[in-house]
FILOBA-419862 format. One record per residue (C-alpha): residue in one letter; x, y, z. Coordinates in steps of 0.5 Angstrom, whole numbers, plus 2048, in hexadecimal, padded with zeros to 3 digits. Layout:
BEGIN
AXYZ;...
END
This chain:
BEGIN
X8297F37BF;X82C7FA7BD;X82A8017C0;X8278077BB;X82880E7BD;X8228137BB;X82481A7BA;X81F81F7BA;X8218257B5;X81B8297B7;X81482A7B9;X81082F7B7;X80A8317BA;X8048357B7;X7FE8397BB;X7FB83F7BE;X7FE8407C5;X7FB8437CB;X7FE8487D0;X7FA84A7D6;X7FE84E7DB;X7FC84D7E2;X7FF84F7E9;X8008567E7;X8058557E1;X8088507E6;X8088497E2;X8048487DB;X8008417D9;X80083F7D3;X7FC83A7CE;X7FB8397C7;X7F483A7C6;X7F38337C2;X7F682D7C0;X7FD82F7BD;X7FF82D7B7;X8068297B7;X80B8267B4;X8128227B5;X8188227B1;X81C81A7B3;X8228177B0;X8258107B3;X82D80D7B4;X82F8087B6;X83280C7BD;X8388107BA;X8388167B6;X8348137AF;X82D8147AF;X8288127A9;X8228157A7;X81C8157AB;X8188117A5;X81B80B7A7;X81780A7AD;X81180F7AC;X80D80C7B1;X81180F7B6;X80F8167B4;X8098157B4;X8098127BB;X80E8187BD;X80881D7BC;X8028197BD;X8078187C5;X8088217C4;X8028227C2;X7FE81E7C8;X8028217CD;X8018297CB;X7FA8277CB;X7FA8257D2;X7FE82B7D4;X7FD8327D1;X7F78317CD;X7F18357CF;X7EE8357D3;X7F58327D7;X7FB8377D8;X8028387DB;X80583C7DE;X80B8417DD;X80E8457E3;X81184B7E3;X81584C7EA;X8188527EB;X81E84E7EE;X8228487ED;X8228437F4;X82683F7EF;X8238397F2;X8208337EF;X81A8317F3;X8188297F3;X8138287F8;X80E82A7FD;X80A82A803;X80282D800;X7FC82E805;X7F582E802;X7EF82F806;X7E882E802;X7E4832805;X7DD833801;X7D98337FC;X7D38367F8;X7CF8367F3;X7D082E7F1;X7CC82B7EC;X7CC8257E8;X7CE8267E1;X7C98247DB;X7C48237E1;X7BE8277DF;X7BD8257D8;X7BD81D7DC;X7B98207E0;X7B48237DA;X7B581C7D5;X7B38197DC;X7AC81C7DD;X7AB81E7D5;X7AB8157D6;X7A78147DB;X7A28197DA;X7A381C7E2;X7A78227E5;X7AB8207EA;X7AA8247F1;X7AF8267F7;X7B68287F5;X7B98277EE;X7BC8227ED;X7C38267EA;X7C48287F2;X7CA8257F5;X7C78217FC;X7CD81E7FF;X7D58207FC;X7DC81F7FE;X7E28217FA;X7E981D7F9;X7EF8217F9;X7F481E7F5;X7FD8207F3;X7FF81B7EF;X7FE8147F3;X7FD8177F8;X7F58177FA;X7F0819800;X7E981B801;X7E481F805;X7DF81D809;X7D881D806;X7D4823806;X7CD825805;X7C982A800;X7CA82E7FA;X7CF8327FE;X7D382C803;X7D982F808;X7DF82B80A;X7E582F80C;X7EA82980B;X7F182A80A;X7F5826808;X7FE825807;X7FF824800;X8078227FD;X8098257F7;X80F8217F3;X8128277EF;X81282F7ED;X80A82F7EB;X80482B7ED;X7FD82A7EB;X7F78297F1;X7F18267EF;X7EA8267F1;X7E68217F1;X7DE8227F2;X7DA81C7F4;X7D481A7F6;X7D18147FA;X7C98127F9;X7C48117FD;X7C680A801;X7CD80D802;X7D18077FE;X7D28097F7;X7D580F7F5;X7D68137EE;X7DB8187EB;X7D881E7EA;X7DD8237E8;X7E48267EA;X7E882C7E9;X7F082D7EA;X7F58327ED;X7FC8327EB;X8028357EF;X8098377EC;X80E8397F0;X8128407ED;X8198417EE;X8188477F3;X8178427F8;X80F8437F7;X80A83E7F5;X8048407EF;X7FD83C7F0;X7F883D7EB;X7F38397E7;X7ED83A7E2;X7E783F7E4;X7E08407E1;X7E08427D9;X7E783F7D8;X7EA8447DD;X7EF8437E2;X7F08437E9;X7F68457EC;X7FA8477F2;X8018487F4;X8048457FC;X80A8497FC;X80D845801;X80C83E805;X80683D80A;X802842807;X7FB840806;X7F78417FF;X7F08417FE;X7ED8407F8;X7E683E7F5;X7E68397EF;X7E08377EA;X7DF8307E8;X7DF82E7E1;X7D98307DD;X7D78357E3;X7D482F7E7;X7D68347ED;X7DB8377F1;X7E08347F6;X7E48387FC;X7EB8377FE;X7F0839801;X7F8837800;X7FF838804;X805836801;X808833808;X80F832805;X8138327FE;X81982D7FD;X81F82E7F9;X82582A7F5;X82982F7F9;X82982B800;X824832803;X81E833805;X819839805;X81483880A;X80F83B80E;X810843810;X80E83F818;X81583D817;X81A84381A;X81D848815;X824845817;X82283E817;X81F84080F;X82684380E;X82983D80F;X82583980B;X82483C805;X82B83E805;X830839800;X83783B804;X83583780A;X834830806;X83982B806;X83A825800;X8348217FF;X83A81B7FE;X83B816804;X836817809;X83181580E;X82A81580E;X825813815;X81F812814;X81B81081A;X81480D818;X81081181F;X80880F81D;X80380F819;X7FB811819;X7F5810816;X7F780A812;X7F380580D;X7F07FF812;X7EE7F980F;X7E77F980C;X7E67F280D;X7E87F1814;X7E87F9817;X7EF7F8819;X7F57FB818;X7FD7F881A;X8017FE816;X8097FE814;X80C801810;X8117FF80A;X817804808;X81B804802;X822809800;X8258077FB;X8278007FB;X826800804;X81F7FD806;X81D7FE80E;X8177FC810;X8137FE817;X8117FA81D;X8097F881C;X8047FA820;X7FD7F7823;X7F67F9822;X7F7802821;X7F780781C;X7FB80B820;X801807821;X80880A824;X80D807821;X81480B823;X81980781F;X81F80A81C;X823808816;X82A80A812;X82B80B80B;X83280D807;X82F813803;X82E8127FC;X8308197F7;X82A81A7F2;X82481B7F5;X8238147F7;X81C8147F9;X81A810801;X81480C800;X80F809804;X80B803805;X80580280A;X8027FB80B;X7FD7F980F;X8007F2812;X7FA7EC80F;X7FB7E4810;X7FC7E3808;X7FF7E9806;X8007F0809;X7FB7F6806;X7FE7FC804;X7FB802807;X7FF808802;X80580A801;X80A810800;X8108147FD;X814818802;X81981D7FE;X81F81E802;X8228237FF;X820829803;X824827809;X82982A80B;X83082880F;X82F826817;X828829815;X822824817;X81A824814;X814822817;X80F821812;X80881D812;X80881980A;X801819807;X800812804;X7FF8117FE;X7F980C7FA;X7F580B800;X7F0811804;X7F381280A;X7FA81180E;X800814810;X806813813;X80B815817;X812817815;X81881B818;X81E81A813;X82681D815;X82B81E810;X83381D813;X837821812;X83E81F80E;X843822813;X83F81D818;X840817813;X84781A812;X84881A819;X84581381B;X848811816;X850813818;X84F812820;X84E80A81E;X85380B81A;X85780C820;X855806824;X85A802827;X8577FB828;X84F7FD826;X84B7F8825;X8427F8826;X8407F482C;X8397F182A;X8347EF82F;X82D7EB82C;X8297EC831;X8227E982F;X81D7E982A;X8157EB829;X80F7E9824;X8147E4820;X80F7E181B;X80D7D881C;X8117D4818;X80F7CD81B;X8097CB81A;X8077CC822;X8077D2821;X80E7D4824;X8157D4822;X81C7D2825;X81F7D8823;X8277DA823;X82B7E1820;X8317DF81C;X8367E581C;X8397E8816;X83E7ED816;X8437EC80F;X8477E580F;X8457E4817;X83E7E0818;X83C7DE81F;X8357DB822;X8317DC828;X82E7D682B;X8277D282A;X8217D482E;X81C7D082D;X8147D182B;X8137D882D;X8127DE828;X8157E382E;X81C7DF82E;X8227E3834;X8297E1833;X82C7E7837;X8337E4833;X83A7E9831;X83E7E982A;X8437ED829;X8487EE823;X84E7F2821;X84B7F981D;X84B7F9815;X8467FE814;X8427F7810;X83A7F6811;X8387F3817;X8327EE815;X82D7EA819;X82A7E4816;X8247E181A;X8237DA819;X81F7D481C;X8227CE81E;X8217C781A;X8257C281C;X8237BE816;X8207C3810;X8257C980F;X8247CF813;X81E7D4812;X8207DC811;X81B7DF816;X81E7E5814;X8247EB813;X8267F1815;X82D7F6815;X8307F881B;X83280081A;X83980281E;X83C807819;X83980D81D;X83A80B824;X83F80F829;X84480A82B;X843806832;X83B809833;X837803831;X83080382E;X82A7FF82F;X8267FE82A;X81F7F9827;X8217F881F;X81A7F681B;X81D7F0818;X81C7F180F;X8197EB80A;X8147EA810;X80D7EB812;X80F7EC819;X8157EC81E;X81A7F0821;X8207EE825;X8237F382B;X82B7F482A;X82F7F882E;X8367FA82A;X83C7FE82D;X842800828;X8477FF82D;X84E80382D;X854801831;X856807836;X85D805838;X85D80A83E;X858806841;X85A800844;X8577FA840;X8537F5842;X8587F0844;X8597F584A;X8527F784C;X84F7EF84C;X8527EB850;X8507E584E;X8517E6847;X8577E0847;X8527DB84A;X84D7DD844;X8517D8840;X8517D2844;X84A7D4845;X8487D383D;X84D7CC83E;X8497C9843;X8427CB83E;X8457C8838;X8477C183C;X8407C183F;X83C7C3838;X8407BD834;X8407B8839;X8387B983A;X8397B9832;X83C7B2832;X8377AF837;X8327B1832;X8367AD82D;X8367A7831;X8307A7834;X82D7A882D;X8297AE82F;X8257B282A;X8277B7825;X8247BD829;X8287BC82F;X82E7BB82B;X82D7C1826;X82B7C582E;X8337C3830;X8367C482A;X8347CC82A;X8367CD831;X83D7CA82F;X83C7CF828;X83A7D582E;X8417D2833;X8457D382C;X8437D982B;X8437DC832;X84A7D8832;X84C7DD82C;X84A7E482E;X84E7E2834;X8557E1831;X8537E782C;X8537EB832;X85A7E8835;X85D7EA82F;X85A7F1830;X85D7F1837;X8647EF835;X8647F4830;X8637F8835;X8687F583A;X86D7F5833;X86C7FE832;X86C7FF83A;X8727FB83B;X8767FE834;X873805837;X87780483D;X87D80183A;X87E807836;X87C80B83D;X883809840;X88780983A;X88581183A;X887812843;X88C80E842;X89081283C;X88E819840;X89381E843;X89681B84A;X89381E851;X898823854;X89782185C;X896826862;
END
């Protein structure tokens, strides 16, 4: 099938237009007082340059103008406005995200919409007054805070005029935001509730680096306040719809985010510190580097409502990248401390957030979120708490650091210059494997991946918490490291309990890192990994010089290898059974394998011997090609 081009050759737009200065003259709304009149000029082609009339396709027109139509309505028809902000200065900066905090803190006057003329058809039918309070008094209410997705709740309070004095931090994706308020009120028994009414405020972001809050206020009016700068906090007082009451709030923008790479924050950050975040000169090309994020805790997450208990992990996506966190039993508080690398990704990619809830059958989500990470500075890091989003409580923790691209660069260069580098990997031990067998445990072992090269670990059997304490090592090419967790079968294939990439690109040479990984495709599992970028220090003697024993190492692993294959060979002739046998043909993989990370290691020695011989060579050649000694 081919494809159509449609070509819109005008839109017309016909109505009343409203234009209310508020602010002092500092920003305009604007509306249309009724529904517009509009029309759409379309033409078709085929995806070049020709085009035909629109009356061969009219049915688009027609829906073109129905979407337009619609759209308006939505947005700028009265009593709905929007805003146009006339800022004295220019900051030049686009804004595309931003940390807002709401506190509900009362309301008065409540009442029940229609609720009198119930109330008098009720009594007119039944032939009585009702006595005691009137039944268009608000008894037991609680008000829903939504942006966007994101949704959180008041606890209930009593009466005509209920207090609650809750804040909330709410997260705003773009320059201009919409905060809904939604009353709702909880019968008698306490288990069904009913949407009463709402009320919005709406907030923009103007180009001087101030933020406008505004929303409809009695008669059609408007209710207006202009925070000139982050942190500082705006009271308003807003009616519900068809003056069902008031609700009292107050709002502090925390922070503005911008495509630039800076950040306005706060006046509780010093003059200099702003400075320097407000200011572009100091921002370094987004291309190329490094992002850490470090999942620190949680709190006040979902619990199952079944079982009341809560085993919380976290899911992070960036880009294609997926890392998940360790699973926590039995709180609503955990403590994570998890840290994971990402290649920053140019666009604005957002870092998603998932939260589950372990469960037997299918783990819960308990809310989600979106982090903009564009407000982050080079060498700078953030501590932040991120609301989550579809569910009434929860927040985590996140302390995320951009690296630098000179310190890549500079990684990047000195391993470069490594001479005989390679990784020394020690797989230590694993924890909360998930059961493969049927009896509840697993016979785990770790295949290594890096590039072509591809060791194993040896089997240990039933255990969920397996200790190998085993060494690799491989020549360094800057390719993934990879870990595969298997469970052992010695006549069905083998089972992935899981997998994991082992980060070194960042590490300093020789200093080791110790580390638990979260095993991914998993429910559960981690496996503790101690890695060193090994660099071959030519001033330093070699380890041929400091052990002793180095040569011994080979007749060491001769006499491993003869006992393992004679203890192979009277498994065979005694017909013994096929565990045992798989058992003694993973020691002869491990002595293998060990047998190999040893020659690796002579041919860096003799590399070593060959540059210091050739060093001293050359060494005599300069003495002795000197002027003679005049003798005294």
């Amino acid at each position: 099938m081919g494809t159509a081009r449609v070509v819109i050759n005008s839109i017309h737009i016909k109505g009343d237009l409203l234009l209310s200065p508020i602010l002092d003259g500092e920003a305009v709304l604007y509306s249309f007082e009724s529904t517009p009149e509009v029309r759409i000029g379309v033409a078709f082609g085929s995806g070049g340059s020709q085009a035909g009339p629109g009356t061969e396709l009219p049915g688009v027109s027609t829906w073109l103008v129905k979407l337009l139509t619609e759209t308006i309505a939505k947005t700028m028809v009265e009593p709905r406005r929007l805003c146009f902000s006339l800022p004295p200065v220019d900051l030049k900066k686009q804004a595309v995200g931003g940390v807002l905090s709401v506190t509900v803190v009362s309301a008065s006057n409540l009442g029940k919409k229609g609720a009198s003329n119930e109330l008098g058809n009720q009594q007119s039918l039944s032939g009585s007054t009702a006595s005691g309070i009137a039944d268009n008094r608000v008894v037991h209410a609680f008000v829903e805070v939504e942006v966007g997705n994101l949704m959180r709740k008041t606890d209930t309070s009593e009466g005509p005029n209920p207090t609650w004095n809750s804040t909330f931090n709410m997260v705003l994706h773009g320059e201009t935001g919409v905060v809904k308020f939604l009353l709702y009120e909880l019968d008698s028994g306490g288990v069904k509730f009913n949407y009463l009414t709402s009320c919005e405020i709406k907030v923009k972001y103007v180009l001087d680096g101030s933020t406008i809050f505004w929303a409809i206020g009695h008669n059609s009016g408007v209710v207006a306040r202009h925070a000139e700068n982050c942190g500082k906090e705006v009271g308003m007082v807003v009616p519900f719809e068809d003056n069902t009451g008031e609700l009292t709030v107050s709002l502090v923008l925390k922070e503005w985010q911008f495509a630039g790479g800076s950040v306005t924050v706060s006046n509780s950050l010093s003059n200099g510190l702003r400075s320097s975040l407000d200011g572009s000169p100091k921002l370094q090309p987004r291309t190329g580097s490094t992002l850490r994020v470090k999942v620190v805790e949680g709190r006040a997450l979902a619990v199952n409502s079944k079982s009341g208990k809560c085993d919380p992990y976290v899911k992070l996506q960036y880009g294609k990248a997926l890392y998940r966190t360790k699973t926590l039993s039995r709180t609503a508080q955990p403590v994570w401390n998890d840290k994971f690398e990402f290649d920053e990704i140019a666009g604005g990619e957002y870092l998603k957030i998932k939260c589950y809830n372990l469960d037997t059958f299918s783990d819960d989500s308990i809310g989600s979120a979106r982090v903009n990470l564009e407000g982050l500075l080079d060498g700078a890091s953030r501590d932040v708490w991120v609301p989550l989003e579809k569910v009434d409580s929860g927040e985590i923790r996140l302390e995320i650091e951009r690296i630098q691209n000179d310190q890549n660069d500079n990684l990047k260069r000195s391993s470069s210059k490594v001479e005989a580098g390679w990784i020394e990997l020690v797989i230590i031990e694993a924890r909360d494997l998930v059961a493969a067998d049927l009896r509840g445990t697993s016979d785990p072992y770790v295949r290594v991946h890096y590039g072509n090269n591809k060791k194993r670990t040896k089997v240990i059997y039933k255990t969920l918490a397996p200790q190998w304490n085993q060494t690799f090592e491989f020549a360094e090419t800057g390719e993934p490291l990879i870990l595969h967790v298997k469970d052992h079968n010695a006549v069905l294939p083998t089972a992935s309990i899981g997998n994991c990439t082992v980060e070194y690109s960042m590490l300093s040479p020789n200093e080791p890192a110790d580390k638990w990984i979260p095993l991914q495709g998993v429910r559960s599992g981690e496996i503790h990994v101690k890695i060193v970028r090994r660099v071959m220090d030519s001033g330093k003697k070699t380890s041929l010089e400091t052990d002793v024993s180095a040569l011994g190492k080979g007749h060491k692993i001769s006499a491993q290898m003869r006992d393992s294959l004679k203890k192979c060979a009277g498994l065979v002739d005694e017909g013994g059974d096929a565990e045992a046998l798989s058992l003694v043909l993973t020691e002869v993989e491990g002595v293998q394998d060990e047998q190999e990370v040893y020659i690796q290691q002579l041919e860096r020695e003799k590399a070593v011997l060959l540059r210091k011989i050739n060093d001293l060579g050359s060494e005599i050649v300069r003495s002795s090609s000197g002027p003679a000694r005049t003798p005294y």
